[in-house]
ZAZAMAR-542342 format. One record per residue (C-alpha): y, x, z. Coordinates in pm, whole numbers, plus 50000, padded with zeros to 5 digits. Example, Ala and Ser with C-alpha at 12.3 -4.5 7.8 and 13.67 -1.06 7.14 Angstrom:
# ZAZAMAR-542342
  north   east     up
  49550  51230  50780
  49894  51367  50714
END
This chain:
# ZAZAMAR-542342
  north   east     up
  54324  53155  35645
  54700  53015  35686
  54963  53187  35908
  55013  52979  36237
  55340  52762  36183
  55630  52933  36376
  55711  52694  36655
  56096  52583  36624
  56321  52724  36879
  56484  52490  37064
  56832  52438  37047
  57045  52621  37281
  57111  52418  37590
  57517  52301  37709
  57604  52459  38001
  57742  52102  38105
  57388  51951  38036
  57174  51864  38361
  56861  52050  38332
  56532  51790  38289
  56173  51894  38438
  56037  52134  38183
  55710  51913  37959
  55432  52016  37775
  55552  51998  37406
  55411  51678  37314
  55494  51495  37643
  55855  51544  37557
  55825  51422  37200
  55638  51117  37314
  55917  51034  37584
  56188  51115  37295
  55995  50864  37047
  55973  50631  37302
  56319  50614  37430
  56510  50627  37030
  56223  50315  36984
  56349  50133  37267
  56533  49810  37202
  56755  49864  37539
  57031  50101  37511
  56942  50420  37697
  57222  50676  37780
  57197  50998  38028
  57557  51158  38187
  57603  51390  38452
  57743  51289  38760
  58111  51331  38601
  58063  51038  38363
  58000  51264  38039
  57747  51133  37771
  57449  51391  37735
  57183  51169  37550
  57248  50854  37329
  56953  50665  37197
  56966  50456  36861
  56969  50130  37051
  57253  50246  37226
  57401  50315  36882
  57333  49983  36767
  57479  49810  37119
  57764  49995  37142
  57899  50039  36749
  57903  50428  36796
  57670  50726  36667
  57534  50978  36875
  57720  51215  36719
  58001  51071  36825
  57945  50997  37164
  57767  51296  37291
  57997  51465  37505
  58273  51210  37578
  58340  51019  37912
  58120  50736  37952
  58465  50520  37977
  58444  50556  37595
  58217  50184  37636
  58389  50075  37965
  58648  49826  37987
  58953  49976  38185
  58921  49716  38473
  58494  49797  38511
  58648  50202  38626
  58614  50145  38994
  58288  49966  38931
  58202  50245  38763
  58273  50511  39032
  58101  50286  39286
  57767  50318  39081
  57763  50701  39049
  57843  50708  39380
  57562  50562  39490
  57318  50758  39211
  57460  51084  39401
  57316  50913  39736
  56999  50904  39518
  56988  50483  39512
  56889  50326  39162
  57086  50048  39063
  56866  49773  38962
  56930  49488  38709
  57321  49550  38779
  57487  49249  38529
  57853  49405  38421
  57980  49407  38063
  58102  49693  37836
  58299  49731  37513
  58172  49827  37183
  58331  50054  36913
  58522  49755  36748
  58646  49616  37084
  58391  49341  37102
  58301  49276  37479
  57909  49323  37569
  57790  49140  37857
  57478  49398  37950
  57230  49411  38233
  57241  49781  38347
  56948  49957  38552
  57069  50300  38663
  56884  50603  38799
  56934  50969  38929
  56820  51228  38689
  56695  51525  38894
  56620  51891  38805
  56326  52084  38818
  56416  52190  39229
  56458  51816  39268
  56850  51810  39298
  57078  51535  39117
  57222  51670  38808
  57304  51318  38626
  57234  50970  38550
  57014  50768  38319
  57138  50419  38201
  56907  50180  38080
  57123  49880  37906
  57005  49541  37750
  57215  49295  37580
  57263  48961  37756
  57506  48780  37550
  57316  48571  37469
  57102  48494  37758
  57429  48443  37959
  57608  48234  37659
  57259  48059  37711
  57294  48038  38077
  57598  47895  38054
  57537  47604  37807
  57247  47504  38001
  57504  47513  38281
  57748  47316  38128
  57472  47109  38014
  57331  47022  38389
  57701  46981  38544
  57746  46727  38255
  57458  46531  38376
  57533  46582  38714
  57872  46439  38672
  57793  46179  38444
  57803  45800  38564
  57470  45722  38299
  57121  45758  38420
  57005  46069  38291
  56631  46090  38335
  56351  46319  38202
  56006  46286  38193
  55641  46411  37991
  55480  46237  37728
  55212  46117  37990
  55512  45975  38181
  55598  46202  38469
  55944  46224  38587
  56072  46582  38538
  56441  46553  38596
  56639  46255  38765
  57038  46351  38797
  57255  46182  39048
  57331  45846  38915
  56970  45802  38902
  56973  45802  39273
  57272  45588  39276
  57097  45294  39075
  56741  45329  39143
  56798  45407  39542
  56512  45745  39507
  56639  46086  39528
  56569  46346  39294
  56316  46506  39548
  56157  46161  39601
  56096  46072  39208
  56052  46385  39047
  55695  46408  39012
  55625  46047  39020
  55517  45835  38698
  55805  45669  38533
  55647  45317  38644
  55827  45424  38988
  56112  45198  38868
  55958  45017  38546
  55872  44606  38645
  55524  44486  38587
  55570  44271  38303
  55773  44574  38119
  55459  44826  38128
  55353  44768  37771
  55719  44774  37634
  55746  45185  37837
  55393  45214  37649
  55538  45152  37312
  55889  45348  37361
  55665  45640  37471
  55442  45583  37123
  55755  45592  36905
  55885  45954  37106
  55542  46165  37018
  55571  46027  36646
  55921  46185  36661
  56177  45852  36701
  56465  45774  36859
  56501  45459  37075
  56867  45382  37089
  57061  45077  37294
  56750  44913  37405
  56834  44649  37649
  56572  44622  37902
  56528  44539  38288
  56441  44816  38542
  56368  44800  38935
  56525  45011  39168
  56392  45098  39540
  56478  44766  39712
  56323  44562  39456
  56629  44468  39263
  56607  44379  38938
  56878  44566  38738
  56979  44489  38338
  57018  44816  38134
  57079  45011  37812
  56852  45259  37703
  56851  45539  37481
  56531  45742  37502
  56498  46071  37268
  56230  46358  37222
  56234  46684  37429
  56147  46969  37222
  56033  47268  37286
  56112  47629  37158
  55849  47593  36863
  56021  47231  36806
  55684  47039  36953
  55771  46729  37114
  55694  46800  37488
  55885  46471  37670
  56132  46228  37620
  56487  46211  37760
  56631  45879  37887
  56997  45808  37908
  57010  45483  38117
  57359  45202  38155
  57386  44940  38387
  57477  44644  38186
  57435  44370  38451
  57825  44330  38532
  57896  44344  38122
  57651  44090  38077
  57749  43878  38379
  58082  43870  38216
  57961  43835  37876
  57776  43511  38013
  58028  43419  38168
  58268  43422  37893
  57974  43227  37647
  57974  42977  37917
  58350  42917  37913
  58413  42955  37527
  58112  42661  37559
  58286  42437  37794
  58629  42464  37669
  58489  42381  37315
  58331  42100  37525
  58632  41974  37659
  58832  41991  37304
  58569  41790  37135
  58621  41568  37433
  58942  41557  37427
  58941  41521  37053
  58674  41211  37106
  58927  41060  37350
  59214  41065  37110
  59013  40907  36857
  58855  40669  37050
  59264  40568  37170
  59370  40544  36812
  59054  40315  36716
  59118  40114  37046
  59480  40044  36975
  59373  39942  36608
  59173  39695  36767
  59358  39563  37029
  59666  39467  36742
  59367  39319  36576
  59230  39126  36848
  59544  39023  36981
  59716  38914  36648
  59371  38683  36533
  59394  38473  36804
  59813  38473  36776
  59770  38383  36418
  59586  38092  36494
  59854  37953  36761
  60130  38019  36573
  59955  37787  36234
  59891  37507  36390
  60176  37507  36631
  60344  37553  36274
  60171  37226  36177
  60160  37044  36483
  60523  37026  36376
  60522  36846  36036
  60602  36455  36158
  60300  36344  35929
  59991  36516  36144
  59725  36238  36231
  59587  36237  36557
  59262  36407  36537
  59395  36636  36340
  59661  36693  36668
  59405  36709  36889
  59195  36964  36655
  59503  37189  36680
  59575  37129  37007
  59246  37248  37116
  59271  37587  36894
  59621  37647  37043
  59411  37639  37400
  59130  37869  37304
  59360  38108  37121
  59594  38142  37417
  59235  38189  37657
  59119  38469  37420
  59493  38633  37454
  59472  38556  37792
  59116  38742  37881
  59233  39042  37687
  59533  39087  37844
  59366  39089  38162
  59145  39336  38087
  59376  39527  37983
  59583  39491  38304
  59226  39525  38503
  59178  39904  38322
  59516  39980  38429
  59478  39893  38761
  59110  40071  38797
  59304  40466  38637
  59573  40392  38858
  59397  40318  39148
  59518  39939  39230
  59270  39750  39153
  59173  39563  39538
  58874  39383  39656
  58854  39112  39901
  58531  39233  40087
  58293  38926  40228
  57904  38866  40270
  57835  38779  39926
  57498  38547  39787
  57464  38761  39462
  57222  38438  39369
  57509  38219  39351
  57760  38436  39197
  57526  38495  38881
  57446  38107  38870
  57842  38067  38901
  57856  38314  38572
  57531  38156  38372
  57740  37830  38394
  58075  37979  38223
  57770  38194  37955
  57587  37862  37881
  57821  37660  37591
  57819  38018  37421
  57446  38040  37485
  57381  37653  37342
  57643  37691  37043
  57397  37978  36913
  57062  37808  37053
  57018  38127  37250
  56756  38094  37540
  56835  38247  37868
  56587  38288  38106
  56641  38340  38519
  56467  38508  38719
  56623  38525  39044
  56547  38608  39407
  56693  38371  39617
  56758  38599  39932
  56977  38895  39807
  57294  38921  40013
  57596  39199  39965
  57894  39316  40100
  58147  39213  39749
  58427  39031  39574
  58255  38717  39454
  58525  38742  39183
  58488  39041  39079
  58105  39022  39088
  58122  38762  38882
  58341  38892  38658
  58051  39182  38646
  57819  38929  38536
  58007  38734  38280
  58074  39058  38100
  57705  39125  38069
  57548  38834  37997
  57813  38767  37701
  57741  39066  37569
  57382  39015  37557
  57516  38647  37378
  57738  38835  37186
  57476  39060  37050
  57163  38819  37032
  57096  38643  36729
  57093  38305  36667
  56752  38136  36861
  56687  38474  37016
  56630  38490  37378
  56830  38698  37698
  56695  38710  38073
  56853  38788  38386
  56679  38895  38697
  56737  38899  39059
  56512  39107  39286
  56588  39206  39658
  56418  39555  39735
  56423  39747  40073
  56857  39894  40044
  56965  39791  39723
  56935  39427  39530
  56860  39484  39127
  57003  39289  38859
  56918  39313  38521
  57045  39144  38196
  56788  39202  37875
  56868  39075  37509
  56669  39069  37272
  56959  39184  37027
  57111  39468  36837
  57022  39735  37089
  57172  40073  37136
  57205  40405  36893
  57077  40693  37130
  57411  40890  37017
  57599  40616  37175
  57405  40490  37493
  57544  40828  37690
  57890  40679  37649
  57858  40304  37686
  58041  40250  37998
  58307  40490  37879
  58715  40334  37823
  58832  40302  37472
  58433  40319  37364
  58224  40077  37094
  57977  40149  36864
  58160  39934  36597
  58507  40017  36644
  58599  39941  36266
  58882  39637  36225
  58603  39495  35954
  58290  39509  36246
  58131  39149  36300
  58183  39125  36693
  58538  39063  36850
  58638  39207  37162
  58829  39548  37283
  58557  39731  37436
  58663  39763  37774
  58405  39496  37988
  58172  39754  38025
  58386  40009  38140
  58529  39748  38391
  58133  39689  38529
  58086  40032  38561
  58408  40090  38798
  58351  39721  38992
  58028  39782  39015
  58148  40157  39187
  58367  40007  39375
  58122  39858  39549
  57887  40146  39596
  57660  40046  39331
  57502  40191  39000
  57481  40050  38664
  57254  40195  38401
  57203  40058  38011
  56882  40140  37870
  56777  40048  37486
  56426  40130  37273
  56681  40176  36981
  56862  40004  36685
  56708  39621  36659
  56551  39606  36990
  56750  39513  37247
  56911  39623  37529
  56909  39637  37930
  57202  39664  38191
  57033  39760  38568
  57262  39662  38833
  57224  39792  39188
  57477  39718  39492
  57380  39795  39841
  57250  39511  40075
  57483  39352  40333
  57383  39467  40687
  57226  39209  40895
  57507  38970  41073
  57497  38873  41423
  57220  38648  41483
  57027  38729  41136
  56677  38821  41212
  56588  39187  41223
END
């Protein structure tokens, strides 16, 4: 039978050391295993600050062995400015209080600072009396570096001037910072809670359905223009960029929305489109113009030089003493119609410069229009017969205006010689007269040429033809119609040109305003 195994005497106790309640043997082993297992620091001192117990957490904290720290001041860990803080806590263990979750910070072996939540409680001897204190001490570097990103993190999304919103994959709102509130018009107590449709339009459900598909497979949805509503029904244009939440195991938990109000960018951005359009408008315009002034003054030295070469030949020959006399009388006649055409261009010419600067004057009077298109058919007619041209009338004889019978007619012999002009030979033009309820119509169809669609917009413009070669097969400057369009406005009246296309004719629409009744004209 062995020898009962001597029991260990225990070392001899420090006279400084504060006496503990005496425990059964393996009471006071468990407590010792328990407290050098500990992940917190755990350190016992008397009431004057020296170290009497130093577990190996503490060790690991603070950078120094037991061995070195038994016996030395506690201000062997304490930063010089934490002393009064220091006094102030034993104070208050000699009043018997226990410090609870105290957050301070300490300093470690190799200087390092230690930001540490402390817990601090009497130690009491066996009659009950306080010999010391025990220090419980757990790291919270991190939690407080954590604490302070996540600060950091929330004042940046409280400051910022984006939307920052969060919500759960099943579309909950879960966070909604202060710009939020500013756009959308809910406060954070007022969404949070709410499904995201709280300020999602109608029509955009399916698109939040598919942004929220992309976030659980794990995508990002970045600069995705979209429209949102806010409280008062406004309709707002934004930028979105919507990204996974994650959680500590990296599962995808929500989705984070960073939200910009693009409606003022895009007003502009429209606006600037708009103008970039117009001005490039205005320089084809302008560009249009100048050519159509270049290919006008080609033809007006052409049109004014044909008829002048004519004059001058036979007035050339008209001087040779050996001329017979029809042959006079042949050259005579060509001297006549040369000087006419010279004559009629000029004063077109001189009538567009009196419509842009505003002179051109009409000699108002109760006007028949009947009798003003008769007095044109008859001045139309030898150009009509010489081409065998049949022109057909259709006129209503009770259709009076308020007009220049000159002008009007001047109106009218412009557009019924163009629709001679333009109609082949034995083809066939009509004019119409019809009296309606405010306005009296006139219209002049040919059966000619017609109009190209690309030019019909811009048939009553100045300096305009279709054909404004030197080599094209009809003479003329191109500036009658723009002269009926500004008579015609002149007298408050319209004039429209309508054509089925090349080779099939064309019609002008003339209306003017009726006359009001004169005195003694029935009602």
């Amino acid at each position: 039978m062995k020898a009962p195994r001597p029991r260990p005497t225990p070392a001899p106790r420090r006279p400084d050391a504060p006496t503990q309640p005496d425990l059964p043997g393996d009471a006071a082993a468990r407590l010792a295993a328990i407290v050098d297992a500990s992940d917190d620091a755990i350190v016992t001192e008397t009431l004057d600050g020296i170290i009497t117990s130093w577990n190996h957490a503490a060790e690991r904290m603070y950078g120094w062995p037991a061995s070195a720290a038994l016996g030395r001041h506690v201000t062997l860990i304490i930063p010089p400015e934490r002393y009064g803080e220091e006094a102030d806590v034993l104070a208050r263990v000699r009043a018997g209080e226990v410090v609870d979750h105290f957050e301070t910070v300490r300093v470690t072996k190799g200087g390092h600072l230690v930001d540490i939540s402390l817990t601090v409680a009497p130690v009491k001897d066996s009659t009950g009396r306080i010999v010391g204190a025990s220090k419980i001490a757990r790291d919270i570097t991190e939690r407080r570096r954590s604490d302070e990103t996540r600060a950091r993190l929330a004042a940046i999304v409280d400051s910022s001037e984006d939307v920052i919103v969060s919500k759960t994959l099943n579309g909950v709102i879960t966070s909604w910072n202060p710009a939020a509130e500013r756009m959308f018009g809910w406060t954070a107590a007022e969404a949070i809670g709410q499904p995201i449709t709280l300020i999602v339009p109608e029509e955009r459900r399916a698109e939040e359905d598919e942004v929220i598909a992309r976030i659980r497979r794990g995508e990002r949805v970045e600069h995705f223009d979209t429209v949102r509503i806010t409280r008062d029904r406004r309709l707002i244009d934004v930028s979105v960029t919507v990204s996974p939440v994650r959680d500590s195991a990296g599962g995808i938990v929500g989705a984070s929305k960073i939200a910009r109000d693009i409606t003022e960018p895009r007003r502009i951005e429209e606006e600037r489109r708009q103008l970039l359009s117009r001005e490039r408008g205005a320089r084809e315009e302008a560009e249009r113009a100048n050519r159509a002034k270049d290919e006008f003054l080609a033809v007006v030295s052409h049109e004014l030089r044909t008829p002048l070469n004519g004059v001058f030949g036979w007035a050339r020959m008209l001087q040779s003493a050996d001329v017979d006399e029809p042959t006079r009388q042949r050259g005579l006649a060509a001297i006549v119609r040369g000087a006419a055409a010279q004559v009629r261009l000029i004063e077109d010419l001189l009538d567009v410069s009196r419509v842009v600067t505003g002179n051109l004057r009409l000699d108002l009077r109760r006007v028949e229009l009947r009798n003003v298109i008769e007095a044109a058919l008859e001045t139309v007619r030898p150009e009509a017969a010489a081409k065998h041209i049949e022109i057909v009338e259709e006129l209503d004889p009770a259709a009076t205006v308020m007009g220049a019978a000159d002008r009007l007619q001047q109106v009218l012999w412009n557009l019924l010689m163009n629709a001679v002009k333009f109609t082949p030979r034995r083809g066939r033009a009509r004019v119409g007269l019809r009296r309606g309820e405010t306005a009296a119509e006139i219209t002049v169809t040919d059966s000619g040429e017609g109009i190209g669609p690309d030019v019909l917009p811009y048939i009553f413009d100045r300096f305009r033809q279709e054909d404004s070669s030197s080599t094209r097969a009809h003479a003329g400057l191109g500036l009658g119609l723009a002269l009926v369009r500004h008579i015609v406005e002149l007298h408050g009246g319209s004039v429209t040109a309508e054509s089925p296309g090349k080779g099939r004719g064309a019609t002008f629409v003339v209306r003017l305003p009726l006359a009001p009744p004169a005195r003694g004209d029935g009602p």
